[in-house]
N, C-alpha and C positions, 0 to 999 in steps of 0.2 A: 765426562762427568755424569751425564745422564745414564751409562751403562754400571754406575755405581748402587745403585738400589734395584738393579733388577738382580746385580752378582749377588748380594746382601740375601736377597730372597731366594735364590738361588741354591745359596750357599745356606741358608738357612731348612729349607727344605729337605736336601741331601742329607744333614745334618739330625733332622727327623725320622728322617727314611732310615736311617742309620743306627739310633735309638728302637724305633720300632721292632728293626731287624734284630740286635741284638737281644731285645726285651722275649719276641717271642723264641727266640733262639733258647733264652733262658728257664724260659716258662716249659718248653718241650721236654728241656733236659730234665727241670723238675719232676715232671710228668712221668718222664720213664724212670728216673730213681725211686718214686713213690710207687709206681707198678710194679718194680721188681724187688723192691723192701715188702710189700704188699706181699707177692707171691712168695716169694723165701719164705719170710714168717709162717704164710700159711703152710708151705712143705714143711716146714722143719718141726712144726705143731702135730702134722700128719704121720711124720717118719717119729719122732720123740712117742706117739701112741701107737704104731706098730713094733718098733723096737722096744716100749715096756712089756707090749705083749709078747714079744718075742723069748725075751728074758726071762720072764715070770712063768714060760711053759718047761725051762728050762728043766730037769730028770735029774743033773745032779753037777756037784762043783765044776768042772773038766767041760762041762758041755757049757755051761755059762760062760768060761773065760774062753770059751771058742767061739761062742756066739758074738760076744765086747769084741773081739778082733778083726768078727768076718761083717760087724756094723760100722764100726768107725772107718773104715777106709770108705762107703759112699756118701758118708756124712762130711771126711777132708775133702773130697773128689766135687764137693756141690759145695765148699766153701769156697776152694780156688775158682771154681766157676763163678760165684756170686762177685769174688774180688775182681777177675776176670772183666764180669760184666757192667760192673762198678768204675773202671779203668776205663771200657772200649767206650762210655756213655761218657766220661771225661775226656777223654781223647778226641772223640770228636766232635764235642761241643768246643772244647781250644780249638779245634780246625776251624769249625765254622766259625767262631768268633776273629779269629785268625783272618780270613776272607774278608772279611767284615771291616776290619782295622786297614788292610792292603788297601782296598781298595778306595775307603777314605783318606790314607795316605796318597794314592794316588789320585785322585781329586784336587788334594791338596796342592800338590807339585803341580798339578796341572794349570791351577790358579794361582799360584804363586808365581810358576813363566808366564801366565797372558799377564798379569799384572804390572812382572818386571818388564815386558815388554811394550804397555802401555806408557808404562814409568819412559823409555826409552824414545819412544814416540814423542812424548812431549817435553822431552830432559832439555836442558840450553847444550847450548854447540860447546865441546871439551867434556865432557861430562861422562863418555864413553869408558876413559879408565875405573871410574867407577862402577858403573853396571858390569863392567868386566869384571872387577873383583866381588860384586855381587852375588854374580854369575856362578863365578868360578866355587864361591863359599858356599852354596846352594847345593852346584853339583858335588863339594866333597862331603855335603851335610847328607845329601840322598845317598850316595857310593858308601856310606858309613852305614845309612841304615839298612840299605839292601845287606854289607855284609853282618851286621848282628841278627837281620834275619836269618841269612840263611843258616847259620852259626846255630839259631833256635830250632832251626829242623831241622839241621842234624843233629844235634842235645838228643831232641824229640825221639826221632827215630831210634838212635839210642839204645834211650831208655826205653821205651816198646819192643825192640827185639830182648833185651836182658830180662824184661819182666816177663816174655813169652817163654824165655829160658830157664830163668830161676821158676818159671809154675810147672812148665815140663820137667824141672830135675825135682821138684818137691814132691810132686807125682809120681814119678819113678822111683823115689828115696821109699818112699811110705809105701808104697805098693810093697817095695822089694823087701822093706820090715815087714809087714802083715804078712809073708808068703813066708820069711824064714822064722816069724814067729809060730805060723801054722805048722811048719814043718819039723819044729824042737816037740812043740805038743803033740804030736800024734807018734814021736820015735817015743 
């Protein structure tokens, strides 16, 4: 009974630690979305008045609608990158929060056996079929969460290789419009 308010504080602490972690977890991620919303903006403020000037020097019809072709491809090319980076900043803040979650799970199980094992310790004589099925309910409660986890990273990974896919073939698609667009306009 006396190791009851030190688990409490214990488990109280960990529980803070754990808070903390995730909060600055959260705060970082902010941090780099607001820097890279920050700089996009500013690129696209930068490229938006080099591409008016670009345009505006334009000599005649033909040469303008060649110019809108040969700008919009690094204008998609730095939006997939922005979605890209958008994703890779999400992705691994769920990892790390992910961590985060495991390992209070596992804390948890961990005090959940010295407990049931205390329980056991001091249980009356016959009592054992019980903590057995205890036991047993515990272990199919953790076997179930281990597999919906691993269930979630492989979802994870996935979906990360198909998004790596579909931005490679959007790139490829649009490249290969802009080159056979270029190439109708100039026969």
């Amino acid at each position: 009974m006396n190791k009851l308010p030190a688990q409490f504080a214990e488990a109280n602490k960990a529980g803070v630690e754990a808070l903390l972690t995730i909060a600055n977890t959260v705060f970082a991620s902010a941090e780099r979305l607001a820097a890279l919303n920050l700089n996009t903006a500013r690129a696209m403020l930068e490229d938006s008045v080099a591409n008016t000037k670009a345009l505006l020097s334009a000599k005649d019809v033909q040469e303008l609608a060649s110019m809108q072709a040969t700008l919009a491809q690094p204008s998609l090319e730095k939006a997939v990158a922005y979605s890209r980076s958008i994703y890779e900043i999400a992705t691994q803040t769920q990892g790390e929060l992910a961590k985060v979650s495991e390992a209070q799970m596992a804390e948890m199980k961990s005090a959940m056996a010295n407990a049931l094992d205390q329980s056991l310790k001091n249980a009356p004589a016959g009592s054992e079929v019980a903590v057995a099925a205890v036991k047993s309910a515990i272990a199919a409660a953790n076997s179930a969460y281990d597999n919906m986890t691993k269930a979630a990273k492989q979802v994870t990974e996935m979906a990360e290789a198909n998004v790596a896919a579909a931005t490679t073939a959007t790139i490829h698609a649009v490249g290969s419009g802009s080159s056979a667009a270029k190439s109708k306009r100039s026969a």
